[in-house]
C-alpha positions as CSV (number, residue, x, y, z in Angstrom):
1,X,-4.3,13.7,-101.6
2,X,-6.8,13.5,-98.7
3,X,-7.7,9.9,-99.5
4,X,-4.0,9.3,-99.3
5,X,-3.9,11.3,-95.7
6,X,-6.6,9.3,-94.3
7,X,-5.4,6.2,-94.9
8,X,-1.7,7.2,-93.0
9,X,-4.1,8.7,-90.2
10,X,-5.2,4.8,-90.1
11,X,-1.6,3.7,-89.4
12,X,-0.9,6.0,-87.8
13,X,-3.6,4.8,-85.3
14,X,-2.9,1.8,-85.8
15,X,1.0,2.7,-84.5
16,X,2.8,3.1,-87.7
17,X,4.8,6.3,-87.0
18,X,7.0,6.0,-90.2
19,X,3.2,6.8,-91.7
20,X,3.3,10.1,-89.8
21,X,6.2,11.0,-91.1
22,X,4.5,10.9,-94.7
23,X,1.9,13.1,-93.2
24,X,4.8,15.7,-92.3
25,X,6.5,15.7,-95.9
26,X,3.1,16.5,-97.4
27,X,2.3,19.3,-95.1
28,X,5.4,20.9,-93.5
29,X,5.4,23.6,-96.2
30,X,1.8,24.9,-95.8
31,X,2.6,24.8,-92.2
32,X,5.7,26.7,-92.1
33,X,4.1,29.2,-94.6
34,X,1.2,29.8,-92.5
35,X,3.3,30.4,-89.4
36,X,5.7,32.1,-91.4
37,X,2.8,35.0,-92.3
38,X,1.1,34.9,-89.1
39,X,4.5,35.5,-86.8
40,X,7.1,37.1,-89.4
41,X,10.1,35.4,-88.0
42,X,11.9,32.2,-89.3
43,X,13.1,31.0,-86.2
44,X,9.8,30.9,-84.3
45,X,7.5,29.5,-87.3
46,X,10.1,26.5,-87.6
47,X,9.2,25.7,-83.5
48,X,5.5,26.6,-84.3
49,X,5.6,24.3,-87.0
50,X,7.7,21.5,-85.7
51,X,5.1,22.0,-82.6
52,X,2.3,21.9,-84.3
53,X,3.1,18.7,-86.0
54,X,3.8,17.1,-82.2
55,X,0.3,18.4,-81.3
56,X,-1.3,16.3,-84.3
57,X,0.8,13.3,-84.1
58,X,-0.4,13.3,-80.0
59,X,-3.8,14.3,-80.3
60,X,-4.5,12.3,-83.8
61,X,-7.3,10.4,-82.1
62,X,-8.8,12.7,-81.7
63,X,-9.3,13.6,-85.5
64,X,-12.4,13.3,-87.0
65,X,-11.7,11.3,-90.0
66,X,-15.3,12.3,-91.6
67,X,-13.4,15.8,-91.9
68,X,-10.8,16.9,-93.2
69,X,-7.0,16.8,-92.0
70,X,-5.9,19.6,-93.5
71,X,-8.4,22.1,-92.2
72,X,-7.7,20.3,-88.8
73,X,-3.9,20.5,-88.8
74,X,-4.3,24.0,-89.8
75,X,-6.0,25.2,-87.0
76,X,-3.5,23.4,-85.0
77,X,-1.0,25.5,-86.5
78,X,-2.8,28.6,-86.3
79,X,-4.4,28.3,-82.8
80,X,-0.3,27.6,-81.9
81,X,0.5,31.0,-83.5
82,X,-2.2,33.5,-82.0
83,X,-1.1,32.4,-78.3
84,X,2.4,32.9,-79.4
85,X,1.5,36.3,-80.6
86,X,-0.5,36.8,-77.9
87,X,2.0,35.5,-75.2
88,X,4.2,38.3,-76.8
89,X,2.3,41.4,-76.5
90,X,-1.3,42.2,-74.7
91,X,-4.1,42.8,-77.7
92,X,-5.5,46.5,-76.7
93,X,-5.9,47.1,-80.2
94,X,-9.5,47.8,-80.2
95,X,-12.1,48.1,-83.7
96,X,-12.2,51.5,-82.9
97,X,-8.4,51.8,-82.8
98,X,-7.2,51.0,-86.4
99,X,-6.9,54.3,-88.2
100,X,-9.6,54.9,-90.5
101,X,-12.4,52.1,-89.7
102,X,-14.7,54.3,-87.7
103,X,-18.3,53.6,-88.6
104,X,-17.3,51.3,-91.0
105,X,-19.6,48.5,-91.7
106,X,-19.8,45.0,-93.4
107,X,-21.2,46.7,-96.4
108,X,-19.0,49.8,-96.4
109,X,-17.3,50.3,-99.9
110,X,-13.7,52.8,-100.1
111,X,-13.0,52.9,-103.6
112,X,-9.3,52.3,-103.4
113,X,-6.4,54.4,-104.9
114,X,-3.6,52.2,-105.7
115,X,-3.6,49.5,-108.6
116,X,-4.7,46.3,-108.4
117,X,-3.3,43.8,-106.6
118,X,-2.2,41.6,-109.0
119,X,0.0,44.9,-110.7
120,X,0.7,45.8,-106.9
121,X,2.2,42.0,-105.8
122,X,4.6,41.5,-108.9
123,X,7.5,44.3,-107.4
124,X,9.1,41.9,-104.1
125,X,9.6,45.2,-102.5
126,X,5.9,45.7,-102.1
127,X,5.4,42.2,-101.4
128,X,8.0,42.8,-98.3
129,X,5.9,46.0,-97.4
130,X,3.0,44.3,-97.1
131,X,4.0,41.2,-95.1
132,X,5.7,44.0,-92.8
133,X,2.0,45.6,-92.7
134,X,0.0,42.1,-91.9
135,X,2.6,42.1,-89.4
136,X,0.9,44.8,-87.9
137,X,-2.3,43.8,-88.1
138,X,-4.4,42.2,-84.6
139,X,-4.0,38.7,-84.6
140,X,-7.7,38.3,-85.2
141,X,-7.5,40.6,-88.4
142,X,-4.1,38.9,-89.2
143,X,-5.0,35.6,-89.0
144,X,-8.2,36.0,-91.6
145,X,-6.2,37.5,-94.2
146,X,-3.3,35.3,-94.3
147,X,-5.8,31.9,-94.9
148,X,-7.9,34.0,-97.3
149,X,-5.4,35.6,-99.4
150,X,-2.3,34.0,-99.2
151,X,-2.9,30.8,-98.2
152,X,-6.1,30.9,-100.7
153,X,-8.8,29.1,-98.5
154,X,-12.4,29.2,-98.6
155,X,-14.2,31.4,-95.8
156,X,-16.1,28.6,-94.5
157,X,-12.6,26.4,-94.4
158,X,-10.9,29.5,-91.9
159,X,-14.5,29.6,-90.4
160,X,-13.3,25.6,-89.5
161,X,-10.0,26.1,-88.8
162,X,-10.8,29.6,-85.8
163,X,-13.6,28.0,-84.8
164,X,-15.3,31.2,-85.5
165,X,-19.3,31.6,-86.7
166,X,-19.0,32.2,-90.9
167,X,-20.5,36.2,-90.0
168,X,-17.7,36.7,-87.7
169,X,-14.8,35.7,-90.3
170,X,-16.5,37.6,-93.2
171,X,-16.6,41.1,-90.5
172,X,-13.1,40.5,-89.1
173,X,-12.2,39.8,-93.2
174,X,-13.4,43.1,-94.1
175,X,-12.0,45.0,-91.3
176,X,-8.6,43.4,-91.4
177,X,-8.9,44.4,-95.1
178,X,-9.6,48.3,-94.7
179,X,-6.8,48.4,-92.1
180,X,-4.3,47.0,-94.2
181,X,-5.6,49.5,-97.0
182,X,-5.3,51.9,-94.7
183,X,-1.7,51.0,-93.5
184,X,-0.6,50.8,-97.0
185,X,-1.5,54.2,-97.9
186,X,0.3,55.4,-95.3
187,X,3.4,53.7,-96.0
C-alpha cells in the first residue's frame, strides 16, 4: 500500500492531481475516524478531514518520501484536531486535576474492577460511554489513546505523528489511561 502511495506522491509532484485524489480514497476513512474520536462531532471531523487533506495536497513537498505518508498525514489530521479543540475551550486541566491520578507514576499498577476490555467493548452502549468519556479526556491524554487503542498504532508511530519524545507518549499513555479508568467507574 505505501509503495503504491509513494509513487502517486510522485505525480502528484509531478502535477497529476487526479493522483491525489487516489491518495484521498485510500485514506479519507482513517482520517475521518481519527477526527471523528478526537472531536466527537460529525460535522466538524468532515471539515477537519476535508482540511486536512488540503493541508497535504499543499504542503506535499514538503513530505519526506524516506518516511512514511501515513504517519505524516496523520499528524496533519491530528495537529488540525487539537487546535480545534483547543480553539474551543482553554486547557486548565492540569495532571493534578484528573480525579484519582495523584502521586501516580509511570510504574503505578491499579488492579482494575471491571471486565476486560474485550468483554467490556462488545455491548455498543458501553462503546458510546466510553467515546463520551475520551471525550472528556485533555487533548493531550485524548489524543494518545485514540492512535493507540482505536486507531491501533505503535507508540513510536504517535511518538511520529505529536512530535512528542517516545517517554512523553508512554507517560501521557498511562495517565490518559487511569483517568479514563477512573471516569468509567464513575459512570
Amino acid at each position: 500500500m505505501e509503495a503504491i502511495v509513494k509513487k502517486r506522491i510522485k505525480q502528484v509532484k509531478k502535477g497529476d492531481q487526479n493522483a491525489f485524489g487516489e491518495i484521498v480514497e485510500i485514506y479519507k476513512n482513517k482520517v475521518y475516524q481519527i477526527c471523528f474520536r478526537m472531536l466527537g462531532n460529525r460535522h466538524e471531523s468532515e471539515d477537519v478531514a476535508q482540511e486536512t487533506f488540503i493541508r497535504a495536497y499543499v504542503n506535499i513537498d514538503t513530505f519526506k518520501t524516506e518516511l512514511k505518508f501515513s504517519t505524516w498525514l496523520f499528524r496533519i489530521a491530528t495537529n488540525l484536531c487539537i487546535d480545534r479543540i483547543r480553539k474551543k475551550k482553554p486547557d486548565y486541566y492540569l495532571d493534578a486535576e484528573v480525579f484519582g491520578t495523584e502521586g501516580l507514576t509511570l510504574y503505578s499498577q491499579i488492579p482494575s474492577d471491571v471486565e476486560s476490555p474485550d468483554v467490556e467493548v462488545e455491548s455498543l452502549e458501553l462503546q458510546e460511554t466510553i467515546q463520551k468519556e475520551i471525550l472528556k479526556l485533555p487533548e493531550k491524554y485524548r489524543s494518545v489513546i485514540i492512535l493507540k487503542y482505536i486507531e491501533e498504532l505503535s507508540l513510536n508511530e504517535i511518538s511520529e505523528i505529536l512530535d512528542l519524545p517516545l517517554g512523553t507518549v508512554k507517560t501521557r499513555l498511562h495517565r490518559g489511561r487511569e483517568a479514563l479508568r477512573q471516569q468509567l467507574r464513575h459512570v
